[in-house]
C-alpha positions, 0 to 999 in steps of 0.5 A, spaced: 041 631 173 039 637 168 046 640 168 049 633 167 045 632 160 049 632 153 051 639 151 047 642 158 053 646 160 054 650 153 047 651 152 047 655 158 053 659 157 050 660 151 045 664 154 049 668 158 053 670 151 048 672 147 045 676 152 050 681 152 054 682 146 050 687 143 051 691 148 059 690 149 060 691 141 056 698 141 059 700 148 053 701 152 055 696 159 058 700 165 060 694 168 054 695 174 050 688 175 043 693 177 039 686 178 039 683 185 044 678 186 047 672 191 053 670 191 055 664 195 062 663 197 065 657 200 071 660 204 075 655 204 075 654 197 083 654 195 082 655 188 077 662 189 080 664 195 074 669 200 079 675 197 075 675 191 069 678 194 073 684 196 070 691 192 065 686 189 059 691 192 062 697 187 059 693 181 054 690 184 048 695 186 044 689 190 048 685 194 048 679 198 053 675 199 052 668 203 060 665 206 059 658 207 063 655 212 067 648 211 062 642 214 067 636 216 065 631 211 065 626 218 
């Protein structure tokens, strides 16, 4: 429902690039996520196929990541 609001989405995308623009015009990111991070993938998803989890342990130093597995709508 929240994301559903007028301007929702943007709002949070705004969040994300205003957070990090200093720190890609002076230089300063390595490209390393130092933070806990989940990701959850659904493996049959054709658009993002479960090869882009591939590496993603090399830039993110607290992983977890959650494979989803397709549940028969039925």
């Amino acid at each position: 429902e929240a994301w559903s609001q007028p301007g929702a989405i943007n709002a949070g995308l705004d969040y994300y690039r205003a957070s990090v623009k200093d720190t890609f015009t002076t230089g300063g990111w390595d490209g390393s996520i130092i933070v806990p991070t989940l990701v959850m993938h659904g493996m049959k998803d054709v658009a993002l196929t479960p090869k882009i989890l591939n590496g993603l342990e090399d830039y993110v130093m607290d992983l977890k990541i959650g494979k989803m597995p397709l549940k028969k709508p039925y």
